[in-house]
C-alpha positions as CSV (number, residue, x, y, z in Angstrom):
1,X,120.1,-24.4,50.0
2,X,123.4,-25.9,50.9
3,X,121.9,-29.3,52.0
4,X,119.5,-29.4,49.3
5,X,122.3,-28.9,47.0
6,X,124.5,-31.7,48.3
7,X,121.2,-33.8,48.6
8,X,120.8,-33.6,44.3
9,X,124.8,-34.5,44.2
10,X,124.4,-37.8,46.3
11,X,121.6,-39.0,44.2
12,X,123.1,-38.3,40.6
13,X,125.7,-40.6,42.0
14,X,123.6,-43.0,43.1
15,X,121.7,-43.1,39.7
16,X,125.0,-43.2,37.9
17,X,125.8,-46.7,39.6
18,X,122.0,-47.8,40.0
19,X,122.2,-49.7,35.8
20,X,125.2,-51.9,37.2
21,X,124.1,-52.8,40.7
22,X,120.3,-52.7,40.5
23,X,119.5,-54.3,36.7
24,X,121.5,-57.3,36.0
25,X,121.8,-58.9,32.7
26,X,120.9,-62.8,32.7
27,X,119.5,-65.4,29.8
28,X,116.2,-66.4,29.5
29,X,115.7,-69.5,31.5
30,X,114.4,-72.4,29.2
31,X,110.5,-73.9,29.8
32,X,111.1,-77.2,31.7
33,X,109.9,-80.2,29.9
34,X,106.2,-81.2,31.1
35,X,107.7,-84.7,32.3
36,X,110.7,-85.8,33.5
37,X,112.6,-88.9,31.6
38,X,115.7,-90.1,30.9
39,X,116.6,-91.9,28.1
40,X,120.2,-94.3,27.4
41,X,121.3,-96.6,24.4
42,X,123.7,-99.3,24.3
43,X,125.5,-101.5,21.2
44,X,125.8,-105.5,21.3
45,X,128.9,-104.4,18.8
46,X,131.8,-101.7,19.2
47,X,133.2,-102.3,16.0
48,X,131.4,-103.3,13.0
49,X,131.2,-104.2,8.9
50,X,129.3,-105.0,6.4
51,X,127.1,-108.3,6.7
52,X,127.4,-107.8,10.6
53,X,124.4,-107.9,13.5
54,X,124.1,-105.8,16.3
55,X,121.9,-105.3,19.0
56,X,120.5,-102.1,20.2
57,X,119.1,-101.8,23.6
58,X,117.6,-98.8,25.3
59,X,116.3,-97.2,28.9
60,X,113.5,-95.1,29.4
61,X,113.2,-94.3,33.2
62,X,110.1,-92.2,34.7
63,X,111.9,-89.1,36.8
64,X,108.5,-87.8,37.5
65,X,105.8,-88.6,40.4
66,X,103.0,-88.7,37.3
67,X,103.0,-91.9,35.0
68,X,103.7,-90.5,31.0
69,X,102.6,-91.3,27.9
70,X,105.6,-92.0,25.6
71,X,106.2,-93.0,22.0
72,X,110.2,-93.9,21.9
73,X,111.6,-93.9,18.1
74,X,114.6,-95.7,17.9
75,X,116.4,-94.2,14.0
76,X,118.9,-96.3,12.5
77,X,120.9,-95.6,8.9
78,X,119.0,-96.4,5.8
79,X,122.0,-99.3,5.0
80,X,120.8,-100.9,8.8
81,X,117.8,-103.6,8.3
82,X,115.9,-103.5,11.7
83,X,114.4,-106.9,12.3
84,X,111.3,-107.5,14.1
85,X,110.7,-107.2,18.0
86,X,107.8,-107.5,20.5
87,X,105.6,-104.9,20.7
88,X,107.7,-102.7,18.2
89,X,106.1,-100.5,14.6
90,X,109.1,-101.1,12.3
91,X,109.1,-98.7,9.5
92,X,111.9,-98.9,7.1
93,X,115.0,-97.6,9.7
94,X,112.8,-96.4,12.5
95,X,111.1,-98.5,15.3
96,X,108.7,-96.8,17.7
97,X,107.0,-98.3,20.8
98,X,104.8,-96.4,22.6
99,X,104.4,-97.3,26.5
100,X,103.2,-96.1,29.3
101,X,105.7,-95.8,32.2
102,X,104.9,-95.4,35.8
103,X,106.3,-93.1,38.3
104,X,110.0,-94.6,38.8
105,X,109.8,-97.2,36.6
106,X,112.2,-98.0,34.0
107,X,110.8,-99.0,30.3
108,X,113.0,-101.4,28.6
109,X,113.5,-101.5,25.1
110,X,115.2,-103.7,22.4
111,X,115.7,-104.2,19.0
112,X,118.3,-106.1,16.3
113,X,120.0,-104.7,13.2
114,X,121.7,-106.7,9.6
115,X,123.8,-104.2,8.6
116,X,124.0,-103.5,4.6
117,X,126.7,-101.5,2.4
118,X,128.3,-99.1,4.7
119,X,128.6,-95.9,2.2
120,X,132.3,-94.5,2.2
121,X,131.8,-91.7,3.8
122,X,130.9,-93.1,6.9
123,X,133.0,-93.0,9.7
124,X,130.7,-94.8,12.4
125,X,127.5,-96.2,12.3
126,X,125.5,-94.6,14.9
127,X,121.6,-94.9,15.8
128,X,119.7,-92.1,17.8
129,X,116.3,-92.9,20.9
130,X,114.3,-89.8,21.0
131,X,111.6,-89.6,23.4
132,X,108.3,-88.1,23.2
133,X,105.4,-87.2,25.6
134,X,102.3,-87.4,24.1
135,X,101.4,-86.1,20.9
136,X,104.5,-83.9,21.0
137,X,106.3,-82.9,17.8
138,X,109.5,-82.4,19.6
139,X,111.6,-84.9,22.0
140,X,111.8,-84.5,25.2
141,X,115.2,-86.5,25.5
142,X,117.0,-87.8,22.9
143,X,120.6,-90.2,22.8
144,X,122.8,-91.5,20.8
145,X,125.0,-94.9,20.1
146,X,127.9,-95.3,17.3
147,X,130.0,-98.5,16.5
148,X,133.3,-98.2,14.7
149,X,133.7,-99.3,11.1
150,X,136.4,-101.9,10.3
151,X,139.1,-100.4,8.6
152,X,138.1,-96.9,9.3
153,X,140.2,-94.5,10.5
154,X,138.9,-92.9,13.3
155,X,139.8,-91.5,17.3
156,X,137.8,-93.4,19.4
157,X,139.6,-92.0,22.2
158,X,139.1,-88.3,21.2
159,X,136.7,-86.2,23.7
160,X,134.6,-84.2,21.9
161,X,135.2,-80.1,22.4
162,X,133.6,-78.2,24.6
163,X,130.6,-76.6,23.6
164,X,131.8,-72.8,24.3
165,X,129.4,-71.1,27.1
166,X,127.2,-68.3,25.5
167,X,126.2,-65.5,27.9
168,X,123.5,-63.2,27.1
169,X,124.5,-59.7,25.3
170,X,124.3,-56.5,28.3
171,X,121.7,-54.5,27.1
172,X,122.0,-50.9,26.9
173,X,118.3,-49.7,28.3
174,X,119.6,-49.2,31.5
175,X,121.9,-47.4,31.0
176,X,120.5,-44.8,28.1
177,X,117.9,-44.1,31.3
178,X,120.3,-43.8,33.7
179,X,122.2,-41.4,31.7
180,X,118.9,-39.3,31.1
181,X,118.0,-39.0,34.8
182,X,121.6,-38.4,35.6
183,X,121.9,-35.2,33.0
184,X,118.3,-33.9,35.0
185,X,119.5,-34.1,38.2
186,X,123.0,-32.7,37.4
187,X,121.1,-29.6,35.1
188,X,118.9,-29.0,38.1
189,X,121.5,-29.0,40.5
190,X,123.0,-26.3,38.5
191,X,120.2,-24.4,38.7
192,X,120.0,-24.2,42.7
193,X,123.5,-23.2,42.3
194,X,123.1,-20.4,40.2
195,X,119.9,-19.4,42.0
196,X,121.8,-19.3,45.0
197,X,124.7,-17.4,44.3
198,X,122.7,-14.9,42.4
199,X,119.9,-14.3,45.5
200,X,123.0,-14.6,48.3
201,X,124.2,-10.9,49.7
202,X,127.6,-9.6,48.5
203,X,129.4,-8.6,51.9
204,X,131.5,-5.4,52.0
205,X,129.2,-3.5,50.3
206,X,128.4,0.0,51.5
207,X,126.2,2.6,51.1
């Protein structure tokens, strides 16, 4: 009875560390993207006003080991006047090519700009390449380019902050049925004990 006794005790403790060392806590992982690009965009300009031109120039490089169906859409503010380039759809401030780039490769692409009335509230004038595989509604990369506005106050040496790290709540599963099997074992350990004593002789006793 004894050894079964200190047998129950062991394993309560066991169970009562078993939620900390046994189920860890970690964030989803995130569905990788179906292929594997990269995407960069440059500015002819770094500072610029109204009446100016600028040239935008983008990368598209193939990460993958399978060729990919892209359409790249190159979106520019409604004051920018995109011109006309080879093998480009301009629509009002977006241009979109659609290629087909090869394991490795690197897809070039170019485009100019007239730039109109810069509203007020502007403090840079900044276009954004997305990058999408096939008839997908979301990009798969996206970038972004800003110029500086003349007369504009602005920080063009201020780093942007730190997006703060999020880390995934601790759930409290484990430990609600760690606490339940704990409670059992201790109750029934209890039990042997009283059993015990009650069933063991009582010495000194005469007749």
């Amino acid at each position: 009875m004894r050894t079964i006794s200190r047998t129950l005790l062991a394993t309560a403790i066991a169970v009562a560390l078993l939620p900390t060392a046994v189920i860890p806590t970690s964030p989803a992982r995130a569905e990788e993207p179906a292929a594997q690009l990269s995407v960069t965009l440059t500015n002819s300009e770094k500072t610029v006003t109204t009446g100016d031109k600028v040239t935008y120039t983008g990368h598209v490089k193939n990460l993958g080991a399978a060729e990919a169906a892209v359409t790249i859409a190159l979106e520019a503010p409604g004051y920018l006047e995109l011109g006309a380039t080879t093998g480009a759809t301009v629509d009002k401030n977006t241009a979109t090519w659609t290629p087909t780039i090869a394991p490795g490769a690197d897809n070039s692409f170019t485009i100019s700009a007239t730039i109109g009335k810069i509203p007020s509230t502007e403090r840079r004038v900044t276009a954004v390449a997305s990058v999408y595989v096939g008839d997908g509604k979301k990009p798969v990369v996206r970038t972004a380019n800003a110029s500086f506005i003349q007369g504009v106050k602005d920080t063009p040496n201020q780093k942007p902050a730190r997006a703060a790290a999020t880390r995934s709540a601790p759930t409290v599963l484990p430990w609600i049925i760690g606490g339940g099997i704990l409670l059992v074992i201790i109750a029934a350990a209890a039990i042997v004990l009283t059993v015990r004593n009650r069933t063991r002789p009582r010495r000194g006793t005469q007749n």
